[in-house]
Every structure is written in C-alpha cells, then in structure tokens.
C-alpha positions as CSV (number, residue, x, y, z in Angstrom):
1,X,-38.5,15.3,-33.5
2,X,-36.4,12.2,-33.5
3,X,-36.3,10.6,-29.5
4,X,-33.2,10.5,-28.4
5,X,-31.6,8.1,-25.6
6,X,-29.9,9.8,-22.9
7,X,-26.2,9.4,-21.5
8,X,-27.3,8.1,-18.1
9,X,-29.8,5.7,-19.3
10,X,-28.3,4.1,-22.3
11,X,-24.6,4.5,-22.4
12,X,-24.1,4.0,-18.0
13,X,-22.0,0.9,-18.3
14,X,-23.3,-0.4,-14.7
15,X,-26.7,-0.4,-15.9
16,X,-27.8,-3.8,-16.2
17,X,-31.3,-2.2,-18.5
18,X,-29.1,-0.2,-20.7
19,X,-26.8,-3.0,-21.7
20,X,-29.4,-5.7,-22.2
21,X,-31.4,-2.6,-24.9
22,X,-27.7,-1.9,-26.3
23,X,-27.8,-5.7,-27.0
24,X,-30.6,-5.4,-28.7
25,X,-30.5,-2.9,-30.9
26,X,-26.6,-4.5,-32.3
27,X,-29.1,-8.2,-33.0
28,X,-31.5,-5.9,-34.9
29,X,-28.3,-3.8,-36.9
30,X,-27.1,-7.7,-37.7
31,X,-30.3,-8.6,-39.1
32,X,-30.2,-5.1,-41.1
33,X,-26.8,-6.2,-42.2
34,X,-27.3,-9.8,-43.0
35,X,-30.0,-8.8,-45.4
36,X,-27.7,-6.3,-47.1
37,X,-25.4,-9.0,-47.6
38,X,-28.2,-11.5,-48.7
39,X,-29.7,-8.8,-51.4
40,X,-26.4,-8.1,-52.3
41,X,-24.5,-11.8,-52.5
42,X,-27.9,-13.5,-54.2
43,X,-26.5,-12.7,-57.6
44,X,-23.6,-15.2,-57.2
45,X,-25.4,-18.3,-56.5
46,X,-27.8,-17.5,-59.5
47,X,-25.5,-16.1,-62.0
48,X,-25.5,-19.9,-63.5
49,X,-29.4,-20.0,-63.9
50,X,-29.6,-16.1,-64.6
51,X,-26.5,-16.9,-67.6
52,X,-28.7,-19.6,-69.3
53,X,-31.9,-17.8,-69.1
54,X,-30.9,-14.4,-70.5
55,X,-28.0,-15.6,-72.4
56,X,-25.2,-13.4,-70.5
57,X,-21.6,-13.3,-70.6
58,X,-18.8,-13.5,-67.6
59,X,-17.9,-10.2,-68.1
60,X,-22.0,-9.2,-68.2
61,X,-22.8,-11.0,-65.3
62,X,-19.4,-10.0,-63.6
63,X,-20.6,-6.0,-64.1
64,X,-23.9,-6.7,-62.8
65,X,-22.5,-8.1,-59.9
66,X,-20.3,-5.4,-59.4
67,X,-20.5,-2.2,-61.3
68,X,-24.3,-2.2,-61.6
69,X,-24.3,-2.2,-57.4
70,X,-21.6,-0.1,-56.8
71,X,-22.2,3.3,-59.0
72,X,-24.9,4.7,-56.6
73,X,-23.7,2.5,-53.6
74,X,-20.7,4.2,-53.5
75,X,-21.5,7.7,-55.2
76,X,-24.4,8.1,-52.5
77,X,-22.8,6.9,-49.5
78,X,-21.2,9.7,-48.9
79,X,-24.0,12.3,-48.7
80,X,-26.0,10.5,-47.5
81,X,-23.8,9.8,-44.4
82,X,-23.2,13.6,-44.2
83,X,-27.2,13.5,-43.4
84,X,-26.3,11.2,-41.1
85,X,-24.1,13.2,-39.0
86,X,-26.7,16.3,-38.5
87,X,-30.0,14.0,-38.3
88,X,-31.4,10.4,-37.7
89,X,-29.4,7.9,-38.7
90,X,-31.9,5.5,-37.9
91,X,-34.8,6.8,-39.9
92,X,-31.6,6.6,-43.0
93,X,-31.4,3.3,-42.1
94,X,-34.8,2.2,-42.1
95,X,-35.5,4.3,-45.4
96,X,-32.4,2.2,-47.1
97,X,-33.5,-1.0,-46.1
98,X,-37.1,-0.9,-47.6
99,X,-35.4,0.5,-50.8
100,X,-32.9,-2.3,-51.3
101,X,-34.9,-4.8,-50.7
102,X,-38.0,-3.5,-53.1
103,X,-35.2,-3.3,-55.6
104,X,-34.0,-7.1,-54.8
105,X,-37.7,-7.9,-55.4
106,X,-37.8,-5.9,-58.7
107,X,-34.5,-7.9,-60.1
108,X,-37.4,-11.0,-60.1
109,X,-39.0,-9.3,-62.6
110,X,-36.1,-8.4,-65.0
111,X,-36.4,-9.4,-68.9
112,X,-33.0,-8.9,-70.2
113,X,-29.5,-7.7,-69.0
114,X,-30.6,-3.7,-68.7
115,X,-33.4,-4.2,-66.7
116,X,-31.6,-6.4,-64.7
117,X,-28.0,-4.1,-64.6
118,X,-31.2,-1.3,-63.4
119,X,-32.5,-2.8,-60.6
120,X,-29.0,-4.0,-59.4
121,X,-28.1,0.1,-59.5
122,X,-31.7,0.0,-57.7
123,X,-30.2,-1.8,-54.8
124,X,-27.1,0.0,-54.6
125,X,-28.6,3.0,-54.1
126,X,-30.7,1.7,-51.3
127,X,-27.5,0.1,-49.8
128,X,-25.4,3.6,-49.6
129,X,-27.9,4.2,-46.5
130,X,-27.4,1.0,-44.6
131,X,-23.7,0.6,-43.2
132,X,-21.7,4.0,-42.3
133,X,-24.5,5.1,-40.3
134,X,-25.0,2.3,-38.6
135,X,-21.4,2.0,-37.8
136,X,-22.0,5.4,-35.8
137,X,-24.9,4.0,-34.3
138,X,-22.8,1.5,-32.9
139,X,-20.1,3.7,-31.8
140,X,-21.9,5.7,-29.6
141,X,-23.7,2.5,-28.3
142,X,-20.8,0.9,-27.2
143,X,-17.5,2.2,-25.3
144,X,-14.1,2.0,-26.9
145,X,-13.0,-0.7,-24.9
146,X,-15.5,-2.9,-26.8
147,X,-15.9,-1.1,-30.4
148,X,-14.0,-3.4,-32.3
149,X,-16.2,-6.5,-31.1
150,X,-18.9,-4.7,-31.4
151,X,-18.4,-3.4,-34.6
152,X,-17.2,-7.2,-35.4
153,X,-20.3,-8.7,-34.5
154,X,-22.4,-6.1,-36.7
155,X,-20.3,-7.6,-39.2
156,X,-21.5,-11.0,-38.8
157,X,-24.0,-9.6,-41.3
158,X,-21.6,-10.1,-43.5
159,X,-21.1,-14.1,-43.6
160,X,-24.3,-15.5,-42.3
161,X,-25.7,-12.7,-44.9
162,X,-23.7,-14.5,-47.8
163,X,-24.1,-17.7,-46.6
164,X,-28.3,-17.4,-45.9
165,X,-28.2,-15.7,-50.1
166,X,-26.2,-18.4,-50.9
167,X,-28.3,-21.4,-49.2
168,X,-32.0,-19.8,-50.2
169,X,-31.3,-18.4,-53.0
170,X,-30.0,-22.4,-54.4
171,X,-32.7,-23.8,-53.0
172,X,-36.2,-21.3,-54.3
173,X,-34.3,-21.4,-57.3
174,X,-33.9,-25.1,-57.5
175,X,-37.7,-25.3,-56.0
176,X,-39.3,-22.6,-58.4
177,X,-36.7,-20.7,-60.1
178,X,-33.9,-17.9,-60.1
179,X,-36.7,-15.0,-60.6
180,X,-38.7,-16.5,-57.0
181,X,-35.6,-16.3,-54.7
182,X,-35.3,-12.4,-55.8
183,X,-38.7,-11.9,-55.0
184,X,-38.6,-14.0,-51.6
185,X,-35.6,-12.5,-50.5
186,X,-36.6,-9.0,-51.2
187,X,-40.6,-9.2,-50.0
188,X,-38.8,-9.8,-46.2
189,X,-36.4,-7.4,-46.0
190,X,-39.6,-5.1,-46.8
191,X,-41.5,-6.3,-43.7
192,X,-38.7,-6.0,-41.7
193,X,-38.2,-2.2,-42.4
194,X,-40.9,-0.8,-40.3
195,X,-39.7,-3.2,-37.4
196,X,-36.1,-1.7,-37.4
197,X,-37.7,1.6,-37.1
198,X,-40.1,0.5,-34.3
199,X,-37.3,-0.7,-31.5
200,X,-34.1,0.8,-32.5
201,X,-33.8,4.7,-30.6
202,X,-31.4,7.0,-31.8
203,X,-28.1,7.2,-29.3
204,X,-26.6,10.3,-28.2
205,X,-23.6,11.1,-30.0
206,X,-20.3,11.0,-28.5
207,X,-21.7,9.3,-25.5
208,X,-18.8,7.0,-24.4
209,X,-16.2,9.2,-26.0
210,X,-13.9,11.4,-23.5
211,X,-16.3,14.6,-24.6
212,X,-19.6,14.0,-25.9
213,X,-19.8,15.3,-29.6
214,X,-21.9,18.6,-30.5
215,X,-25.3,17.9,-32.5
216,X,-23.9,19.3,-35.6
217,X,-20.3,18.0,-36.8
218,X,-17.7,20.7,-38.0
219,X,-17.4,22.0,-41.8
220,X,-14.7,20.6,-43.5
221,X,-14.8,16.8,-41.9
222,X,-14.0,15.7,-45.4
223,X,-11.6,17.9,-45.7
224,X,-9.5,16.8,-42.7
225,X,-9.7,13.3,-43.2
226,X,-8.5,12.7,-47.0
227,X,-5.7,15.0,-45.5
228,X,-4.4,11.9,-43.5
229,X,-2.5,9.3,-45.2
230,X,-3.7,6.8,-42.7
231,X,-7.0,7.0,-44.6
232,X,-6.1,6.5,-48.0
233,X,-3.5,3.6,-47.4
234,X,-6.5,2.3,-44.8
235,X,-8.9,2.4,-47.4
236,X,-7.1,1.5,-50.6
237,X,-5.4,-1.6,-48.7
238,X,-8.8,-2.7,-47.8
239,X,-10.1,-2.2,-51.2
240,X,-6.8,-4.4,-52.5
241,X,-8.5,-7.3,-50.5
242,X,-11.8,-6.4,-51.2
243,X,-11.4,-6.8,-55.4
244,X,-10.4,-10.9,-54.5
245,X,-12.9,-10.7,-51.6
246,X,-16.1,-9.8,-53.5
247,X,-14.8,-11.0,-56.9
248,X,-14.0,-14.8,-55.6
249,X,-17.3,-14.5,-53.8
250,X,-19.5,-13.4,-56.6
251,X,-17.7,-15.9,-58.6
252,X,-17.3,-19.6,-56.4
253,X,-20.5,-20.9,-57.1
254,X,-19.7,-20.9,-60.9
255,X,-16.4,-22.5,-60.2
256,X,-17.7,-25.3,-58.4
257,X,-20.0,-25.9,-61.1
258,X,-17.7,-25.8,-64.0
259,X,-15.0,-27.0,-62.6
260,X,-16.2,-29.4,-59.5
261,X,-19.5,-30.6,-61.5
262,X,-21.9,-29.9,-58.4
263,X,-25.0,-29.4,-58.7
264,X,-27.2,-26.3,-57.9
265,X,-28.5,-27.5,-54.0
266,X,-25.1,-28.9,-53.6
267,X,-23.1,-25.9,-54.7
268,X,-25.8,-23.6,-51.9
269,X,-25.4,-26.5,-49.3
270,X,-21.2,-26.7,-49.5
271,X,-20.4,-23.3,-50.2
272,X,-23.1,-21.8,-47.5
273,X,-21.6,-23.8,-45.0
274,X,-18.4,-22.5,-45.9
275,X,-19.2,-19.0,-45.8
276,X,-20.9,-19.5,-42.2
277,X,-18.9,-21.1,-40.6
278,X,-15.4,-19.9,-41.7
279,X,-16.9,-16.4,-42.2
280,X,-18.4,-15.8,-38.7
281,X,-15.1,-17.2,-36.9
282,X,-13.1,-14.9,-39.3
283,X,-15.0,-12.2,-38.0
284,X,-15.2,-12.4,-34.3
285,X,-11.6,-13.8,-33.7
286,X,-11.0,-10.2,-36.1
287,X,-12.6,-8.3,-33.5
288,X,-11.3,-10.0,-30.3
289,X,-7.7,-9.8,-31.8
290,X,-8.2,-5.7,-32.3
291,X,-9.6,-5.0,-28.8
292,X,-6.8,-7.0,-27.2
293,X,-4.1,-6.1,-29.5
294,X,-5.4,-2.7,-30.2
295,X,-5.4,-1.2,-26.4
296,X,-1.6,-2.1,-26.4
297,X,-0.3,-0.9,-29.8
298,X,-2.9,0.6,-32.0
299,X,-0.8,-0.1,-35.3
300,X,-2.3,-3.5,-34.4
301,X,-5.4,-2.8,-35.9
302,X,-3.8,-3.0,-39.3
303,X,-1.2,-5.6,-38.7
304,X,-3.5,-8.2,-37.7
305,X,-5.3,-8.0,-41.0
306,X,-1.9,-7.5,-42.8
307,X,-1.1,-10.8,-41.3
308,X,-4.6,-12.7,-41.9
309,X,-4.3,-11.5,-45.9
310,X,-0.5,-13.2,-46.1
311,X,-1.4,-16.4,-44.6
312,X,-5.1,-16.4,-47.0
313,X,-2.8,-16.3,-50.1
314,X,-1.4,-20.1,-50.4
315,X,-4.5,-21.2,-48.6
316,X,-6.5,-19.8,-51.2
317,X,-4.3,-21.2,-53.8
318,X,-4.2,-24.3,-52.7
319,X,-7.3,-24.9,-52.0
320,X,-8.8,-24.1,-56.1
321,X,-6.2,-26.5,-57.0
322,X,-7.9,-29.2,-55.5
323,X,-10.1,-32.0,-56.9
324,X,-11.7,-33.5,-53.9
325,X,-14.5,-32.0,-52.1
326,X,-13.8,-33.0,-48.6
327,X,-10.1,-31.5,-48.9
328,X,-11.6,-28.3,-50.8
329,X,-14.0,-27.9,-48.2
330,X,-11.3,-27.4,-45.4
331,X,-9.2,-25.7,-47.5
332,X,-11.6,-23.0,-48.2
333,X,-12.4,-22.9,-44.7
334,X,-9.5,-21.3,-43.2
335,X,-9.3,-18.7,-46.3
336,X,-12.6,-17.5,-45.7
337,X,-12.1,-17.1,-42.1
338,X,-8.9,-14.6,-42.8
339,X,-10.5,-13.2,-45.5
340,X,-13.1,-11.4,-43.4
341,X,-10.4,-10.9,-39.6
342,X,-10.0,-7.5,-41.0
343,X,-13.5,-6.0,-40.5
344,X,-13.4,-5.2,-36.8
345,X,-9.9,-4.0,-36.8
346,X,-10.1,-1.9,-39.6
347,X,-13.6,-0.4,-38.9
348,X,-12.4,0.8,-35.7
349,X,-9.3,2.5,-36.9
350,X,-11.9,4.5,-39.2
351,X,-14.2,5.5,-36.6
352,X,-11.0,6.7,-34.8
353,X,-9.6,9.4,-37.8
354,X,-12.2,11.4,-37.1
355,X,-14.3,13.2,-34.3
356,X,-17.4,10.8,-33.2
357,X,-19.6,13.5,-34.5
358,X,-18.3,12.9,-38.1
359,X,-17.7,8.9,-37.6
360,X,-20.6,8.6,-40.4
361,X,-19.0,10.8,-43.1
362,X,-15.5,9.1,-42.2
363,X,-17.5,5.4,-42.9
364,X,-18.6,6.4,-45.8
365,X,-15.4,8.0,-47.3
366,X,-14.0,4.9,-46.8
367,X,-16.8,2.2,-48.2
368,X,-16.9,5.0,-51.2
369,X,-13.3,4.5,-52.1
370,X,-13.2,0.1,-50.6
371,X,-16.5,-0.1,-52.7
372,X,-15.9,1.8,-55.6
373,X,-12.5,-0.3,-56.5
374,X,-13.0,-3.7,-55.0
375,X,-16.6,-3.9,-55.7
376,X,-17.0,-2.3,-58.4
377,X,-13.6,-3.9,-60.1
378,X,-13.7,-7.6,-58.2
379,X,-16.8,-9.3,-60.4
380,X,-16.0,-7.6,-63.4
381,X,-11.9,-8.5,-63.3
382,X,-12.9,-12.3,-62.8
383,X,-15.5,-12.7,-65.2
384,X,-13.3,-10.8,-67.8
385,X,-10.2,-12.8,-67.3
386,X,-12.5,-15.8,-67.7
387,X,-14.1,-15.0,-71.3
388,X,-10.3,-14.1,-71.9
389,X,-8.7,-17.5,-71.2
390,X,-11.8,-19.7,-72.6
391,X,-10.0,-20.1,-75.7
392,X,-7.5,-21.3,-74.0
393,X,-8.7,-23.3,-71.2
394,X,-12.6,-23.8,-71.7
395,X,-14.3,-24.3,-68.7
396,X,-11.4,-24.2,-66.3
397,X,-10.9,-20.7,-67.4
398,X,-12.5,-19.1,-64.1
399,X,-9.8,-21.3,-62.1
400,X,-6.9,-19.4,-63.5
401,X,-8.8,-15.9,-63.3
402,X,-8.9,-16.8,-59.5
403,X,-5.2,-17.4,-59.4
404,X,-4.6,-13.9,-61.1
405,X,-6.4,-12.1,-58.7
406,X,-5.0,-13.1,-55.5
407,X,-1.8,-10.9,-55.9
408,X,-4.1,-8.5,-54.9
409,X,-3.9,-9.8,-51.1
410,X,0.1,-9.1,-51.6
411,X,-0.7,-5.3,-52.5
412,X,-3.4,-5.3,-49.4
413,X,-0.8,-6.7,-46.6
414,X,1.7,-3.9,-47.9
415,X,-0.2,-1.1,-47.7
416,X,-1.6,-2.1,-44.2
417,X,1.7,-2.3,-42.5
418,X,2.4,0.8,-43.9
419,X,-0.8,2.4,-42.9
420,X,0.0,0.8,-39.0
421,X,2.9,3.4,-38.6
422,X,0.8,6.6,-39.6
423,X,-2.2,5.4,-37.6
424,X,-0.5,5.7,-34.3
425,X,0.4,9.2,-35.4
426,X,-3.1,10.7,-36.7
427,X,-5.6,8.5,-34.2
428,X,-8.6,10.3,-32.6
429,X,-9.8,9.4,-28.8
C-alpha cells in the first residue's frame, strides 16, 4: 500500500511544515529531471568523438539522437501515464529513473551503430516514466496560483540538465574518453533511484483543486481530450519548436567545431554556460510571466510563448552567422533563454484540459505527439540536411541546415495564437 500525504498536512497553504516538505520534494523532481536531460542531451557533446570512433554519418548520429530515444519514449508514455493516474506515480518514477540511467551506462559499452541506436531506445523507454507523472505530482503539490512556477522550476531540469551533459560529458571524454562519460553519467542516476523513492510521498490527488479528484480517473480521458482542438494546436505548436529546439541542441556542439574550430573542453565550457544560464532564465521568467499573465487572461499562456518563438528567430539567425566568440556567445544567449519561456506556460495549460485525476494521461498525450515529431524529427532533419549540402558547402554544411530549420519557430508562433482563443473556451479549473 502506497503512503499517502493527507490534505491537511501537505497541501494547508498556512502550514509552514508542509511548504518547506513540498519544497523538497520539487528540489528532488529537479534533480530527477536534470538527469533525464543529462542522459538524454550527452549524445550531442559526443557525437564528434562517437562519429570518429565508429565511423557514423550526420544523418546516423542525427537518428540516434533522435529516433532511437523517441520510439519507446513516446510510444510508452502514454500507458504508462495511464498507470499513473490509478497508482503510484512515484514508485513509476523511481522505476524510470534506474532504467534510463542503466541504459545511459550500457551506451558506454556500445561497439557499433546498432548497439548503440539499442541502448539509446534503452533509455527512451526508461524516460516515458519520468516527466507526465511527475508533472501530476507537482500539480497536486502545489495550488493553481503557483503551478506554472512550479511546474517552471521542475523544468529547470531541463537547462542545468543539458548544460551539466554538456560540461561532463566534454570533460570525462576529454580526460578518458566518450565511452567513460556514458558510464559516469549513468552509474549516478542509478544511486540516486532508491533515494527519490526514500523522501518523495505520494500527494493526494486533486488536493488544491476546487474538488479533490476520485482515486480512479474516468474511462474515456483520452477520449475527451484529443476531442479539443486546444490540445492538438497546443501540442503540435510546441512540437513545431521543439524539431529546432532538440535538433539545434543535439547539433551546436558539432557546429562550433566545424565551423568555429573549438576545441572539445572549449566547446563543453562555452556552450554549457550558454545553456545554463540563458536556459534557466528562459525558464523561470516563462513561468513568472504565465502566473501573472495567466490569472488575468488565460490565452496568455500561449501568447507569451507565441511571442518568445518570434523574437528567438532573428536572434537565432544572427547569432550562427557570426564569426567571433564573444559576440556569438551573447547572441546565443538570449535565443536560448526564449527558446525554453514556453515550458511553464504551456505545461500548465495541459494540466488544465483535463480533470486533475487524468493530468498524467493529458502529459503524456502531449509529450507523445511534442516528442514523437520534434524529437524524433529535430536530429534527424539537421543531420540530413547537412550530409545533403556537403557537396556543396563542406564543413559549413550544418550552418545552413540550422538556417532551414528555424521556419519551424514561424509555424510554432501561429499555431499558438491560434490555440490562445480555444483555450479560454475548453479550460478545466
């Protein structure tokens, strides 16, 4: 029998005990999260030493990074969030995180492309049970008035995630070798595992909602919620952004060493910092801007990131044009930072198309369809356009691949603003 935590002691917002414990079980999700992102983003800052050593292609390298993870990531997500909703999401969790990070470890071992393209499926099916039920975690944690943040901070995982694969996985490789860092990386998320299971209680569902939810979610959650056009233009917007998100990404560390000449420490000490700092800002000025905007005019939620993808485009642009590394590293900055404002907002206006007892199923329904296209499509679209244009332009290639792909921020801002309209129309208290 899984321990629950009860109304009055965990969700009481004058409770001085419950908020400090709430506290710390959204520090321990963030650690979760950051080694998602760390097992998942490791690729990228290796692909270089992984391309020499195994003799791989963009376009291999740009599937493993992408297709390889996202198959059972996103095919598994959602059943595995259905579990969710009618047991313990934090057992699901703690399950998922030992699995994706025995996998990372695995991808040490890899001799050629398969095994490698294996264990990257390996971690992806680990990684369908770490995020939509912990985004229900959260939401009964936390009142509605401070979802969005909190839900934004969760997603800090995300940058200092990237940023920590980025900077550790440069420098074991540089120390030892690419096959170390996947080994390293992976052997702690294993220890941590039991931890996360340890101090993290399951929360009562529906606890800060207007009526707590019933144990067992309604049939048909699915059902209801593809029904709603908010969803799909929610989802396929984000997944728009989320093929030049996870595709420049994956890809950046190449391009700074083909077409900056940096070397491997440099590339995981400049581009680390980048992710960090413009990533975590990104993130929490996404969530503050929801809950403020949000509790006025909910189309805000999808405005704002509407807004923060429009102004990303010429920064974006400009900033792969240039030649100097002080000036790129600004430029890149404030992209990264917009690039990521939509999290909180648009996380929140998921967990709101649905009743809180099916928040998990909702989450997943839309990673399945965000992950499925922009992950799964982002590497591969890059490094494809890159072996395309070689002929053409050598080892500036992956410079112009990165200019085809940000039209896809155009497609994302469109399909947001339309979303914001429907949204007010089909939102759930």
């Amino acid at each position: 029998m899984t321990a629950t935590v009860s109304p009055a002691a965990i969700a009481s917002s004058d409770d001085a005990r419950a908020r400090r414990y709430r506290l710390l079980v959204l520090a321990i999700l963030v650690l979760a999260y950051t080694f998602n992102f760390l097992d998942r983003q490791i690729l990228g800052i290796l692909a270089g030493s992984i391309k020499k050593d195994l003799g791989l292609t963009d376009s291999q390298l740009g599937l493993m990074g992408g297709l390889a993870f996202a198959l059972f990531y996103t095919a598994l997500g959602i059943p595995i969030a259905w579990l969710a909703d009618r047991s313990s999401r934090t057992w699901i969790i703690t399950v998922s995180l030992a699995l994706w990070s025995a996998f990372t470890a695995a991808c040490g071992l890899a001799g050629g492309f398969w095994q490698l393209f294996l264990c990257r499926m390996g971690v992806g099916v680990g990684e369908a049970g770490g995020v939509a039920p912990a985004y229900s975690v959260i939401s009964d944690y936390f009142p509605k008035a401070q979802r969005a943040r909190a839900l934004a901070a969760y997603s800090f995982g995300i940058p200092v995630g990237s940023a920590l694969g980025i900077l550790f996985g440069g420098l074991i490789a540089h120390a030892i070798d690419w096959r170390a860092a996947f080994i390293a990386v992976g052997l702690a998320g294993v220890l941590l595992a039991p931890i996360f299971r340890l101090m993290v209680k399951e929360p009562v569902r529906g606890a800060h909602d207007d009526a707590p939810a019933a144990v067992t979610p309604s049939a048909g959650g699915v059902g209801v919620l593809v029904r709603k056009p908010a969803f799909w233009l929610i989802s396929l917007a984000a997944a728009a952004s989320s093929v030049c998100g996870y595709g420049v990404a994956f890809w950046l560390p190449s391009f700074f060493e083909r077409s900056l000449g940096m070397g491997l420490v440099d590339r995981s000490l400049f581009l680390g910092a980048i992710t960090l700092v413009g990533g975590t800002a990104g993130v929490w000025a996404g969530g503050w801007l929801g809950d403020r905007l949000g509790a006025r005019n909910r189309a805000a939620y999808l405005l704002v990131p509407a807004a923060a993808f429009m102004l990303a485009l010429p920064c974006f642009f400009f900033a792969i044009q240039s030649t100097s590394l002080p000036m790129a590293f600004v430029l890149f900055l404030i992209p990264q930072a917009l690039n990521l404002v939509w999290l909180g907002p648009v996380i929140t206006a998921v967990q709101h198309l649905v009743p809180s007892a099916q928040r998990s199923t909702a989450s997943a329904c839309f990673l399945f369809v965000n992950n499925l296209i922009g992950l799964g499509l982002g590497t591969w679209y890059f490094g494809a356009v890159s072996d395309a244009l070689t002929p053409r332009f050598g080892a500036e290639s992956l410079r112009y691949a990165i200019y085809s792909g940000l039209g896809f921020y155009v497609v994302s801002a469109l399909l947001f603003t339309i979303g914001a309209a429907r949204l007010k129309r089909e939102w759930v208290d």
